[in-house]
N, C-alpha and C positions, 0 to 999 in steps of 0.2 A: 484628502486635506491639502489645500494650497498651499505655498511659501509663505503666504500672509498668516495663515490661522496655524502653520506650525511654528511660526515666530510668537504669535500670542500666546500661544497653547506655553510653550518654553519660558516666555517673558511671566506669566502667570501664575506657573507654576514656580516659578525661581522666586517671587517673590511671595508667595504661603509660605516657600519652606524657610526663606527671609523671617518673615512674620513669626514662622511657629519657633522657631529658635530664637529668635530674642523673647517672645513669652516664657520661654521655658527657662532661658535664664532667668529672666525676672521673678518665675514662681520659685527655683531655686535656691535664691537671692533671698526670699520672702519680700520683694519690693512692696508687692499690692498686697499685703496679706492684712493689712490695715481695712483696707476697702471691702476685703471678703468680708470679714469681721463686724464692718459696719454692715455691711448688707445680709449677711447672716443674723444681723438683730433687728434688723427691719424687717424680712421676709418671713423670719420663722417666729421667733419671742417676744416679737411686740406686738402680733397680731393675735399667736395663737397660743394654749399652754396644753400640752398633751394630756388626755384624760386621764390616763394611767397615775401619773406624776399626781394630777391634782388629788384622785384617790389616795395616794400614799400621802398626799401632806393631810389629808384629815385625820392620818394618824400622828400628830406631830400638835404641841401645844408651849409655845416659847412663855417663860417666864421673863419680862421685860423688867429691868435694872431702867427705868422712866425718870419723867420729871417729878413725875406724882411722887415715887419711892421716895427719889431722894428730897426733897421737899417735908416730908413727913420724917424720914429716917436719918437726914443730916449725911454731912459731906461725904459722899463713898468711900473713898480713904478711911475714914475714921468709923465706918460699921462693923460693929462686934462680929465676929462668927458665930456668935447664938442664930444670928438672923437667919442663916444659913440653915444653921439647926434645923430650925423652927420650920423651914420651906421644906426640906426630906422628909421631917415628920409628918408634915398634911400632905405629902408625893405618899407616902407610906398610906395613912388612912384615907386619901380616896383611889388608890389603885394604881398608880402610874406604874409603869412597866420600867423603865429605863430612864435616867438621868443625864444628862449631861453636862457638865461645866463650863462654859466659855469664860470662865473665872478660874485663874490661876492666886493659888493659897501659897504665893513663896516664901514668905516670910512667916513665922511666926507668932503666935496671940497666946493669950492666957487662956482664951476658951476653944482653943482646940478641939480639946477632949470632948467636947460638947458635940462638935459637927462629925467626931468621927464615931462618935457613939451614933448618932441619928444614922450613919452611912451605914453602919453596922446593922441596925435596925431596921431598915430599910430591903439591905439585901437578904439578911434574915425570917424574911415576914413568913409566920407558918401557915400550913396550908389550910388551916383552921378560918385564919383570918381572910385568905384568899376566897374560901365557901362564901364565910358569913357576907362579903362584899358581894359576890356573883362574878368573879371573876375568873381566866383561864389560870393554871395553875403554870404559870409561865416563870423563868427564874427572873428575881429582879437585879439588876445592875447600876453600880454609879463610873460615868467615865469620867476624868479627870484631864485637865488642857496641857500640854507642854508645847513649848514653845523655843524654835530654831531659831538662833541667833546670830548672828553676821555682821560685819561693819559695812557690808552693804548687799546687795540680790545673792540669794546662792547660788553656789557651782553648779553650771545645768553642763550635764554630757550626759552624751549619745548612747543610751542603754542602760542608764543608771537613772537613783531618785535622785532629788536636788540634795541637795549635797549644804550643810550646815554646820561650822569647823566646833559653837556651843550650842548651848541649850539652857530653857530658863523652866524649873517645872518645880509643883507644888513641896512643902516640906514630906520628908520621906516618911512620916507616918499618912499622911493624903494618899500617896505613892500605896505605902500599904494595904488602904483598907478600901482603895479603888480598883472595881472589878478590872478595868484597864488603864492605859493611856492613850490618848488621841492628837495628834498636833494637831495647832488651833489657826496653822499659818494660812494666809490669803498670798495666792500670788495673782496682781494685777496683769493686763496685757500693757502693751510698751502704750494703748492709748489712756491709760487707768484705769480699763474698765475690767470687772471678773469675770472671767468665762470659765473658766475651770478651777479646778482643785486637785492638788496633787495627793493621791491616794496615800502616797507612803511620801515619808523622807527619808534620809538619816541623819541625824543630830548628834554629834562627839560621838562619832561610831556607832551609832545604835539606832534601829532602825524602829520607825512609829507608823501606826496607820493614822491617818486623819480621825479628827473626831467625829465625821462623818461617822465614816467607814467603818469605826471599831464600836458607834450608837447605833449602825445596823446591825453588825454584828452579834451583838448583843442583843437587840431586837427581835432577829430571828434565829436565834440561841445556835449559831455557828462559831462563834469566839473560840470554843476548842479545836477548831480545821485552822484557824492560825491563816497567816496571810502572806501569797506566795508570788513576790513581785517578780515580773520579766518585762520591761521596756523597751528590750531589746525586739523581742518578739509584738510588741503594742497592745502587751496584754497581764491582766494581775487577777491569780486565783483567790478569790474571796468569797461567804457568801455560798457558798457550794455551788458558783461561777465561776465562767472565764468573764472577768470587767474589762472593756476595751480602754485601752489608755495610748496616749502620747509616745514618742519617743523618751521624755522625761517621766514616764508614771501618771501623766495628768490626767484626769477624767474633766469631757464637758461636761456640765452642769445643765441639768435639761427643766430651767424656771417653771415651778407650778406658777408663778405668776408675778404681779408689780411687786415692788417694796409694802409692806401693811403700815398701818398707821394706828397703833393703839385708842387713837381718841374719837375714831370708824371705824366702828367695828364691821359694817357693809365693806370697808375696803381692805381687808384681812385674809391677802392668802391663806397664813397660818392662822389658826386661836393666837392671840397675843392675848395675856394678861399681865396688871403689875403686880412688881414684886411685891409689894407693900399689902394688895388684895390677897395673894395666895398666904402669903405667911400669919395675914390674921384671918384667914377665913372665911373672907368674900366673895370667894366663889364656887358655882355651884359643885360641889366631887364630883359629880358625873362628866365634868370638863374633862379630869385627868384619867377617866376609868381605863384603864390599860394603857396608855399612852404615851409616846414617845417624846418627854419632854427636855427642851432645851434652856438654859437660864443662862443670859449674859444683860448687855448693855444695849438697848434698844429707845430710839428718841429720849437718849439722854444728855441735856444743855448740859456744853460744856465738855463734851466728848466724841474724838472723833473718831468711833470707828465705823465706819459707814464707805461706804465704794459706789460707784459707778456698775451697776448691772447691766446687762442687753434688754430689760425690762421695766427700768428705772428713767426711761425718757420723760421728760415730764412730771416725773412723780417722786422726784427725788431719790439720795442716794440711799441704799442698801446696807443693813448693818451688819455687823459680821459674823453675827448669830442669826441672821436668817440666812447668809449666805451659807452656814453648815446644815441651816435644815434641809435646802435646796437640796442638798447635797448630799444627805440622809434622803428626801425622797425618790431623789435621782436612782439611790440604789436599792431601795426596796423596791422602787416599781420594776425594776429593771428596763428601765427605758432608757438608755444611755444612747448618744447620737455620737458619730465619730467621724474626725473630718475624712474629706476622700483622700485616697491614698494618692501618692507625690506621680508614683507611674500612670497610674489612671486619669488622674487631669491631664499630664502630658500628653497620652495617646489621644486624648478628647481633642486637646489644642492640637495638634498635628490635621485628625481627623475634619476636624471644622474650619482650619486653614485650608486646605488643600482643597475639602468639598468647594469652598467660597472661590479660590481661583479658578475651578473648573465650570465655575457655576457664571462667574463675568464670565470667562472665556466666551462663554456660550450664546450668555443672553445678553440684551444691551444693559445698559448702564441704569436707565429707571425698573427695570426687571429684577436684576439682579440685584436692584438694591431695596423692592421690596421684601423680594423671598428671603434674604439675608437677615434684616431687620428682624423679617418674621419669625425665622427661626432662631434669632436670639432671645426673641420675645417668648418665642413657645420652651426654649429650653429654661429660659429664668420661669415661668410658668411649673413645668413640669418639675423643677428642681422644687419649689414650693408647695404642688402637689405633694412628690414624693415623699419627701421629710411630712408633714405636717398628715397626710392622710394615710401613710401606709407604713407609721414608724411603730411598727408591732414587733420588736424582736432588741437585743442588746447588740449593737453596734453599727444600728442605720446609718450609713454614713453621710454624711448633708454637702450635693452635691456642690463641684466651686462654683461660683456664679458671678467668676470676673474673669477670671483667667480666657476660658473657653469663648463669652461673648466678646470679651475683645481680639480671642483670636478671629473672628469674624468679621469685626469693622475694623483691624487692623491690616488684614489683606484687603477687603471690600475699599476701603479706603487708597490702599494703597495702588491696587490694579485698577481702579477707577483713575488713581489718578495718573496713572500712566497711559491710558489708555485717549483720555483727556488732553494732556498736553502731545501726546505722539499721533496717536490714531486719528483721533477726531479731525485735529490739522488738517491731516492727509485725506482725510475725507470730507471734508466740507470743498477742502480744493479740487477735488475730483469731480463732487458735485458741482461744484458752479462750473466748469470745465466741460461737464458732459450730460448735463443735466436737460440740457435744450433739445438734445437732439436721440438720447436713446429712452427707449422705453424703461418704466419703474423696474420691471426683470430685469431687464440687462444690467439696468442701472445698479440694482441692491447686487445682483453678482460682480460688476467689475466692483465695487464698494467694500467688498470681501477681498477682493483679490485685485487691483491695481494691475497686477503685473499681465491683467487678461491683455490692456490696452497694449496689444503688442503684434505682428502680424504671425499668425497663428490658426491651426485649424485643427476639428477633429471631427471623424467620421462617425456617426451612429444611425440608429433607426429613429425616424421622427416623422411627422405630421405637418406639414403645410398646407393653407388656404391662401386663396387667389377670391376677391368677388368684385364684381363693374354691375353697374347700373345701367340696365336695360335703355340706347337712345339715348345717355344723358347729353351727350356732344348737341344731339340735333335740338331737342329741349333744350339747354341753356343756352342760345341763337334768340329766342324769343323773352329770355329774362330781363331785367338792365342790370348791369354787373352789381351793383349795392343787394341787390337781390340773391342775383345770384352763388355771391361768397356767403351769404348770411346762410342760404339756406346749403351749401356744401361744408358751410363747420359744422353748423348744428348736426348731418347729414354724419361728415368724420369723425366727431367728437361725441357720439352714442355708442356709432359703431367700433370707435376703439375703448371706450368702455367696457364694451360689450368684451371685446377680448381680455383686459386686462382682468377682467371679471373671473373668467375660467382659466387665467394665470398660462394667458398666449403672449410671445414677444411682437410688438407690431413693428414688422420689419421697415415698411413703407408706406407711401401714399403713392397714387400716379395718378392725378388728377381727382375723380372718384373712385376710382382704382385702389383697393388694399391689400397688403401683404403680410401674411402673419404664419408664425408657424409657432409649433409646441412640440416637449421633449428634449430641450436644451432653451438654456445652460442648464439648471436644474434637473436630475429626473424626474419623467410625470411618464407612469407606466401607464397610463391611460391619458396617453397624449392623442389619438385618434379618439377617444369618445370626446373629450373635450373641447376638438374643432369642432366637430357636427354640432353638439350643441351649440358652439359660437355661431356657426352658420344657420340655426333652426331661430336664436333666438335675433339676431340680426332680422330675418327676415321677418318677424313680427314685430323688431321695432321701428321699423321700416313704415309698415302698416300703420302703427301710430304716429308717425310723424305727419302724415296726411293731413291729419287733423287740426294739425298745427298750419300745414303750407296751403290752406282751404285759401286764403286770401289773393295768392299770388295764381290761380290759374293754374295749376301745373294738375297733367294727367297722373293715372294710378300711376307711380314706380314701381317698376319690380328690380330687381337682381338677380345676376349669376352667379354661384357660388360653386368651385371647383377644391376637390380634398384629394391629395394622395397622401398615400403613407411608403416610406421608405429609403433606404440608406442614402442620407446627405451628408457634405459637410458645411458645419457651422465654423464662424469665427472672424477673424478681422482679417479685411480682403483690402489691398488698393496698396499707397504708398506710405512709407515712412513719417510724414508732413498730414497724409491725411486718409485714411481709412475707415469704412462700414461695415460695423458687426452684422453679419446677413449670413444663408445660405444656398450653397449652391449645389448643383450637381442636374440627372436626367429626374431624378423622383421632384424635382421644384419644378421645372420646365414643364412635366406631364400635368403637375396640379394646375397650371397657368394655362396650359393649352386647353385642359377640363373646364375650367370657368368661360370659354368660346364655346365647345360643345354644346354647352345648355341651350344657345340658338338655334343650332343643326333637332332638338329633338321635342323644345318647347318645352325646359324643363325646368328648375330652379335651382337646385345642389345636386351635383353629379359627385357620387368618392367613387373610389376605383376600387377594385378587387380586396385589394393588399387593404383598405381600411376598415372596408366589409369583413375579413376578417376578425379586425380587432375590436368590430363592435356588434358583431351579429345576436353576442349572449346580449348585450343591452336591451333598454326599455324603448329601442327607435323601430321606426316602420319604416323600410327598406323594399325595395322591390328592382329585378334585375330589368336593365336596361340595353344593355348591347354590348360587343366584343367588335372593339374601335381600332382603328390603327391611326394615330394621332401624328401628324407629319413630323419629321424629325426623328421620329421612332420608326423602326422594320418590326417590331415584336407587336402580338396585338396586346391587347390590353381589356376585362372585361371594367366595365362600370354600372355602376347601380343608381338609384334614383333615393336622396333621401327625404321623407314626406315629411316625419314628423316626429314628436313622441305618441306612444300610445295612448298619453290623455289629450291631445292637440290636434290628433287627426280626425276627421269627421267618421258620424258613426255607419256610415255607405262604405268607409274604407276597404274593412273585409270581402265586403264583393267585389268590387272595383279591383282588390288584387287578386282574387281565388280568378274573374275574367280577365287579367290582363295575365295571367300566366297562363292559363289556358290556350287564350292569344298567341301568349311568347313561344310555346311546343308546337303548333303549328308552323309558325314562321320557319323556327330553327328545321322542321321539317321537312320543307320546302314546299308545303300545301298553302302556297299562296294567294288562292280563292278561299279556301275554308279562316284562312289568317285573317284577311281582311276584314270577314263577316265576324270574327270574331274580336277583330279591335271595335267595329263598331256596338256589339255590345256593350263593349267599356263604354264607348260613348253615350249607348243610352244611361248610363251609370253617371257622367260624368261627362256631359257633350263640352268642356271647355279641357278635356284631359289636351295635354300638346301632345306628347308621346304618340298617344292612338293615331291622334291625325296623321301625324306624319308617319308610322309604321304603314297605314291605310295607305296613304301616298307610294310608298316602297310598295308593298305590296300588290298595288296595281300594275306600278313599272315593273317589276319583276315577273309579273304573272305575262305581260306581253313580250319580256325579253328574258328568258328564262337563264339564269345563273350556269355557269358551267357544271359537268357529272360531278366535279370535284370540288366545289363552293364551299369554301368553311364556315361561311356564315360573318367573315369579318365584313365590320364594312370601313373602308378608308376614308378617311378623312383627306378634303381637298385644299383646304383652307386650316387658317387659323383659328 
């Protein structure tokens, strides 16, 4: 890692962990906890209502306190408690299971006695009567509403219910002859809308479960296990459960669905009927046969108890007796959702800052800012999967879905934009700077690292090529110069293609002369296979240019192409004011001298020992050539000849080499009549082979001036 990319790396990460601590204050803080809220009712409850839930409110049947009632029955205020009566007695004869009240009896009337007779009735119903209707032999229950009083929100701490210094509940014969009590209290969010319900309070000391809670209760005839709050713990035994709750006791409320409207009955979560129907008889008993009914104030002009639900977009607000059946079915299904835990989002925000700064670090700026994006998008995805497909169990919790993606555009953001106003600068300036004259490698690596342009070197093992065109000096003598620059770019400008192609640095030009090597700056552990194909494919595009220069007269071209492989160094060479990233050492000089040999043997890529190694597992066709002594060197040096790949070379090849190595064991054996006769084989194989020729040529001169006893077989080179 450079000076540049461990200042990024640092810069990067300094600012995730920036990023994820002010998130985390923020989640702390509850800042955005508004925006969860709204997107927790857009994601999950306005889309979808879980089936569990919607099965438990088909056992649920509200008696609606309407316009119709009061219309018919006169001012609510001013209605007898007969009327009362009269609705437990038809709960009695068609089966209801459990009553509830959202009607608080505080004061009292002359006909009392009336509605507590009917309650009486009601819970008493014998089993007789249970038969003859066809019902289960379940007990029946009335709950009754109390209600916490405050001069304004109550006292909410940390491990306790909400906290209510009075309390406003029925007269104490109601109190008596009700199987419980239930508080009837709504607590809004700071936006007014209801998302939850607090299981328990305590009201002048004394502690209530919701009327929810204590209508299931009863429900499913647990009321004797009694109800064992711990907030502290985010949890309350009811129910023959553990209910997941809040720090204050709250339960979310998991909507079987919109707000109903009595006067659509298509659009009815719960059964709604009115009051005025049930109490005289209009509807059918089999509505209430076992069921868990609710009676309050439901689209009634002139009263507001109604709220804002997560489900109520659109479709107006929510009344406060369907918000307890919610609330009732929330807990019979036992589907209860619960937010994520305060450590769990933070780990997530850490988590997904950090990933994002390592993630710029890494990749550029349109990269990193699709993958980021994306995985905000897959995570808000999956967080709505999760909750809505796989919430089979009591306390799913529903992941956050602000926090955590904005820890993600909040570093993506911020590392971008440092990267923007500091990095970019400095690179755009380096590009116009240096742009003209190094190659796209070199260029993207000093682009990483600036501090390359500095004079500097470093030793390794690599790959150079050297290739000239056969004559081109004497040829372009008979061009006119318009000519002949046209056809020497087109001529450079393929064949440095052609290298950039296989991710070669092109060191130079020298006329038609090019110099390239591979294995720096970057590693490329297959820096030697890489040149040979540059030079295999060069020379076939080569071939094709012909067909292009058909107009200008020019003969076939051919090329030299020379390859060694081995320890050079690379890096910025010359003066302080001006220097050329290039390399040097004996392994460039031998590859330079190699691209001359190809005339001495009539050959066209010659690589040396040391690249034959590194590519002999390859798919190339290779065949040995001679053990040279190349001037400037004492040591010899063996070199190969490279034809092709094995789908490029012609299908004569395999003979042509099983006879030219035949050939080549004679030679080395000093049987330089049998050699001869046997390059000319090749020849009949191959009468344009160069090689043969000129082995044949040695081999005649040898055969008349015979080598000394101790001949190694080198042959010196005399020239360049």
């Amino acid at each position: 890692m450079n000076r540049r990319e461990r200042r990024r790396i640092i810069v990067s990460v300094g600012i995730a962990v920036g990023a994820a601590a002010l998130l985390s204050l923020a989640l702390i803080a509850t800042t955005l906890d508004r925006l969860q809220s709204l997107a927790v009712d857009y994601l999950v409850f306005q889309s979808w209502q879980e089936p569990g839930v919607k099965q438990a409110a088909s056992n649920v049947v509200i008696i609606a306190i309407d316009t119709p009632s009061l219309r018919q029955l006169g001012r609510f205020g001013d209605w007898p408690r007969r009327y009362y009566a009269q609705v437990v007695d038809r709960m009695r004869e068609t089966g209801a299971r459990v009553i509830a009240l959202d009607v608080g009896f505080i004061e009292s009337q002359a006909d009392d006695a009336l509605v507590i007779e009917a309650f009486e009735r009601f819970k008493n119903i014998s089993r007789e009567d249970l038969q003859r209707i066809g019902l289960p032999l379940n007990r029946r229950s009335v709950i009754s509403p109390v209600i916490g009083t405050s001069l304004g929100p109550p006292v909410l701490r940390d491990g306790e219910p909400p906290l209510y210094p009075t309390r406003e509940q029925p007269q104490p014969i109601y109190v008596d002859a009700s199987t419980a009590l239930g508080h009837a209290n709504v607590h809004p969010d700071k936006d007014g809308t209801v998302r939850k319900t607090p299981l328990i309070v305590k009201a002048s000391d004394e502690i209530y479960p919701s009327l929810a809670l204590a209508a299931a209760a009863a429900y499913t005839n647990t009321l004797g296990l009694g109800f064992k709050p711990d907030p502290e713990a985010h949890r309350l035994l009811a129910l023959n459960r553990i209910i997941p709750v809040d720090q204050f006791g709250q339960m979310l409320i998991s909507f079987a669905g919109p707000p109903s409207r009595i006067a659509l009955p298509e659009q009815q979560t719960f059964k709604v009927v009115s009051f005025v129907d049930a109490m005289e008889g209009r509807v059918d008993p089999l509505t209430f046969a076992d069921k868990m009914v609710f009676v309050g104030l439901l689209d009634a002009a002139g009263f507001a108890d109604d709220f804002n639900a997560p489900t109520s977009s659109g479709l107006g607000k929510m009344h406060g007796v369907e918000l307890h059946a919610n609330s009732f079915a929330t807990l019979l299904s036992a589907r209860v959702l619960t937010e994520q835990q305060l450590p769990v989002t933070i780990a997530i925000i850490w988590i997904f800052a950090l990933l994002t700064g390592l993630i710029v670090f890494r990749l550029n700026i349109v990269q990193s800012s699709l993958i980021t994006l994306a995985a905000g998008a897959l995570y808000v995805f999956g967080a709505r999967l999760y909750t809505t497909h796989y919430f089979d169990q009591l306390g799913t919790a529903i992941p956050n879905v602000i926090y955590p993606p904005a820890a993600l555009l909040l570093t993506l953001f911020s590392v971008t934009a440092y990267r923007v106003l500091f990095e970019q600068s400095e690179t755009r300036a380096t590009r116009a700077a240096m742009g003209k004259y190094l190659s796209p490698a070199i260029l993207n690596e000093v682009l990483k690292d600036p501090g390359r342009l500095r004079l500097s070197g470093e030793k390794r093992i690599m790959t150079c090529l050297f290739t000239d065109i056969r004559g081109f000096t004497t040829i372009s003598e008979r061009l006119d110069p318009e000519t002949l620059v046209r056809i020497l770019n087109e001529y450079l400008t393929e064949m440095t293609n052609i290298v950039h192609q296989w991710q070669g640095v092109l060191d130079k030009y020298m006329g038609d002369a090019i110099m390239a090597w591979w294995g720096a700056p970057t590693d490329q552990p297959d820096h030697a296979y890489r040149a040979c194909m540059t030079a295999i494919e060069m020379r076939a595009k080569l071939r094709m240019l012909h067909d292009r220069w058909q107009d200008t007269g020019l003969p076939q071209l051919e090329m030299g192409v020379g390859i060694n492989t081995g320890p050079m160094v690379y890096g910025n060479t010359g003066s302080n004011e001006r220097f050329d990233f290039t390399v040097l050492g004996d392994s460039v000089n031998l590859a330079s001298r190699l691209e001359g040999v190809n005339k001495e043997y009539g050959s066209n890529i010659i690589i040396t020992e040391m690249t034959y190694a590194n590519v002999k597992d390859r798919d190339l066709v290779v065949r040995f050539l001679d053990v040279i002594e190349v001037m400037g060197k004492t040591e010899p040096v063996g070199i190969y000849e490279l034809l092709g790949t094995q789908s490029s070379v012609g299908t004569r090849t395999p003979d042509l080499l099983d006879a030219w190595d035949a050939a080549i064991r004679l030679y080395r054996a000093q049987d330089f009549t049998m050699a001869a006769d046997a390059f000319s084989r090749v020849l009949d194989i191959d009468p344009f082979d160069g090689p043969s020729h000129v082995y044949i040529h040695r081999c005649i001169d040898l055969g008349a001036t015979p080598p000394p006893t101790d001949w190694d077989g080198v042959f010196v080179m005399t020239h360049k």
